[in-house]
N, C-alpha and C positions, 0 to 999 in steps of 0.2 A: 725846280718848281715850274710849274706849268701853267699857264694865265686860260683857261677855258671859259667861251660864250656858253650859257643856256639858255634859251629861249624853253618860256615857261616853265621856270626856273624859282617860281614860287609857289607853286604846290607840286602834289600825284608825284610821278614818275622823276619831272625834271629836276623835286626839290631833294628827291631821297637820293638822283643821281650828286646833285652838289652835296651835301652830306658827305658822301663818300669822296668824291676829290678832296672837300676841304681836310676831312680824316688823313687823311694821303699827302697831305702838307701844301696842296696846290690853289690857286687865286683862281675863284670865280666870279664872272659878272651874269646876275641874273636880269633877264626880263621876263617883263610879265605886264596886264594889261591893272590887274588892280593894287594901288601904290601901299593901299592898308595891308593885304596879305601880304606885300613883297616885303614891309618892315617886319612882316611879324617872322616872314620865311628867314630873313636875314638876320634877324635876334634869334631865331632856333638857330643859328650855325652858331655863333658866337665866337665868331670867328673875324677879325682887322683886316683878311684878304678877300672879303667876299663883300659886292654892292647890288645895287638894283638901279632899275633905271623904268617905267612905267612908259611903256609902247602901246601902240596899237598896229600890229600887225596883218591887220585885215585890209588895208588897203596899201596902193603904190607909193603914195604921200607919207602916210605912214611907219613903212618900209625906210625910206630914204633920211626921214627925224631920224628911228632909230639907227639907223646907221652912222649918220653924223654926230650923234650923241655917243657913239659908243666910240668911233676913229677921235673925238675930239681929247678923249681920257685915254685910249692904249692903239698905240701901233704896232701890238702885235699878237698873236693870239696862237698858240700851238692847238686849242682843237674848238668848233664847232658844234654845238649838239644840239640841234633840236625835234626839242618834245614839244612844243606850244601844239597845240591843236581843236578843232571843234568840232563835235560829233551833234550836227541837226539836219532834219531830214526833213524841213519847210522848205518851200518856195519864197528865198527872201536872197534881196540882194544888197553888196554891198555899195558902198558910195561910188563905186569902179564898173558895177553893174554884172561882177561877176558873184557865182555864190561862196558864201565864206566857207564851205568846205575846202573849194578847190582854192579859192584864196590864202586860207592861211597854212592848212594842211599840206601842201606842194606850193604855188605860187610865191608865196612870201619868201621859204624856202630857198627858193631859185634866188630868187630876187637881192635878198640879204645875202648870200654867200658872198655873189657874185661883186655886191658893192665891198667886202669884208677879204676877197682876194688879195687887193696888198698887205692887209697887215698876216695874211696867212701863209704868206709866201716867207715873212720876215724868220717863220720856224722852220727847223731844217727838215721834217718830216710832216706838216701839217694833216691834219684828220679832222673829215666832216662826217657827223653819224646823224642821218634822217630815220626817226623812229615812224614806224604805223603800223597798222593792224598786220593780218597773217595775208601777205598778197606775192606769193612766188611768183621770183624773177617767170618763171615757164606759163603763168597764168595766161590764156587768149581777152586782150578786152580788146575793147569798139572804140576806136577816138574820135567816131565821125562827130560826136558835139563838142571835143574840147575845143576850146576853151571854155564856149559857154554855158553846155550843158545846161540847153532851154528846149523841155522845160525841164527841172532838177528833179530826178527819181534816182533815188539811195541806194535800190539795190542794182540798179544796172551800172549806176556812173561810181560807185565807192572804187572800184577796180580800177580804173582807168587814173581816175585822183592819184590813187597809191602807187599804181606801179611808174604814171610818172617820176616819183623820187630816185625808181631805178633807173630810168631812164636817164635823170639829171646825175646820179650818181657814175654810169657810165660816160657822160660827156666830161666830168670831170676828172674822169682814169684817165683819157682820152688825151686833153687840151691841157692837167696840169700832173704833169708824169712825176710830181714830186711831191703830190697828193693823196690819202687814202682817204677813201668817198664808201660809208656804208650806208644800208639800210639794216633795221632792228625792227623786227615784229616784238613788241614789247607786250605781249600777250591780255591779259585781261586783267589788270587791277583795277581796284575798285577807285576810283577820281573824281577830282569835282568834273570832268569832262562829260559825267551822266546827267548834269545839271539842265543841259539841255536835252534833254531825249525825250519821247513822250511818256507820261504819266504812269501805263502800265508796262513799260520798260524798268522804269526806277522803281517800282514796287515789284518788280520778278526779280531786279538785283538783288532787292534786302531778302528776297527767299532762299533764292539759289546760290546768294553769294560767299556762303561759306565753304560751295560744294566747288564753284563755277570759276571763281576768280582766284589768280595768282598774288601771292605775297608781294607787297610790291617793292621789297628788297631784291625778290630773284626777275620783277619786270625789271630792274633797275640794271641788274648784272652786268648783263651784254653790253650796253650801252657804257657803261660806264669802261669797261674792257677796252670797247674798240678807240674809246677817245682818248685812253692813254696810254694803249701799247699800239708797238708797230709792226709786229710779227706777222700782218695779215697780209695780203695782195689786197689790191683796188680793183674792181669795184668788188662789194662781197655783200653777203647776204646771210642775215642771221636768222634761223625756222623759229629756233626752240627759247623758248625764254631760260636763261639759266646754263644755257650750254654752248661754253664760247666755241670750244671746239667743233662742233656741231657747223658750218657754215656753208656756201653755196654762191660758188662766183656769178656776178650777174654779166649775161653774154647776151645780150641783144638786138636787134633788129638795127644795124646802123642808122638804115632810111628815116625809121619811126624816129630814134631818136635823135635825128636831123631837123625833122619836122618839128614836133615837140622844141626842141631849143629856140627854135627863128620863131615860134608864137610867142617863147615866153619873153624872148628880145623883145618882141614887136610891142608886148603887152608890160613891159618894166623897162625900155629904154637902155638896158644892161644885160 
């Protein structure tokens, strides 16, 4: 039996991934930021090995509760997965003054692993799987505003957000060689994550979405694959929703990703 994290882990993607661990006989702990769906996520498993804990991921403080809340119940954790995410394309920032894209989408990310490394180490194969949109390891982005990305425009900075995870996922082939570190383009199901989009965004979904969006059984697939098999090499990268075999090593820019880790130090203390 396998004790896996999921962050957001009470609805979309992250709940249909716990579903299938708990199916699979294995202890999940979910987070998520609201305490009412994370009961209700956690009475649909019905399942004695699966809990919730209500975080707030969007900042550094926040970051650190959760973490202390989660090492206070399990010192050990065989996989990693997070789905938590938020898709808004305002100029709004968080308590940390950065914007909750890259806050909780990557930063948190970084952040929580990193505090969550001893008890990851205590598995003899430990795997961390970072889900987001479709952003190949080979994509060219601009880092010249991360961290702050001021002022925040969605389609130039979503890139750079994203393939940091590859980035982080490479630092972690890197510095824990007994670690397997993915990203998962978990393609387009339909989530409460469009709650924040604008108006005729979420009225083009209820159009298209029967033509446009993926079941989010087969968003779930891969994710769920990599967090509990070990057959893959570190760092890797999944295209296709649905198709594990299908994957793509991430080989990147040492420098960037040198740079990239000593901000997100600088910026989470870990």
């Amino acid at each position: 039996m396998n004790t896996i994290l999921v962050t957001g882990g009470n609805s979309g993607i992250g709940l249909q991934a716990a579903r299938e661990f708990v199916a699979r006989g294995h202890r999940v702990v979910l987070l998520g930021r609201d305490p009412h769906k994370g009961e209700r996520a956690i009475a649909s498993l019905g399942s004695s090995g699966a809990s919730f804990l209500s975080v707030d991921l969007s900042t550094a403080d926040g970051v650190r509760d959760a973490a202390r809340r989660v090492l206070d119940r399990h010192d050990h954790f065989d996989a990693v997965l997070h789905a938590a995410g938020v898709l808004t394309m305002k100029e709004i920032r968080t308590a940390d003054g950065l914007h909750p894209f890259f806050a909780v989408n990557y930063l948190s990310r970084y952040h929580l692993t990193q505090l969550l490394l001893p008890a990851l180490r205590h598995a003899e194969r430990p795997r961390v799987v970072m889900m987001t949109a479709s952003v190949p390891p080979s994509t060219h982005a601009d880092f010249a505003r991360f961290p702050r990305f001021e002022p925040f425009d969605f389609r130039r900075m979503r890139e750079p957000v994203q393939l940091a995870n590859h980035h982080y996922a490479a630092h972690l082939a890197r510095t824990e060689p007994e670690l397997l570190a993915a990203v998962v383009n978990a393609g387009a199901a339909r989530t409460d994550i469009l709650r924040t989009t604008p108006w005729y965004m979420r009225a083009a979904a209820k159009v298209i979405g029967p033509l446009f969006f993926d079941p989010v059984e087969r968003s779930a697939h891969n994710v769920v694959e990599a967090a509990l098999r070990e057959d893959w090499p570190a760092a890797t990268y999944w295209p296709k929703p649905g198709r594990f075999e299908q994957r793509t090593p991430i080989d990147l820019d040492a420098t960037t990703t040198r740079r990239l880790m000593s901000v997100s130090r600088e910026l989470t203390g870990v």
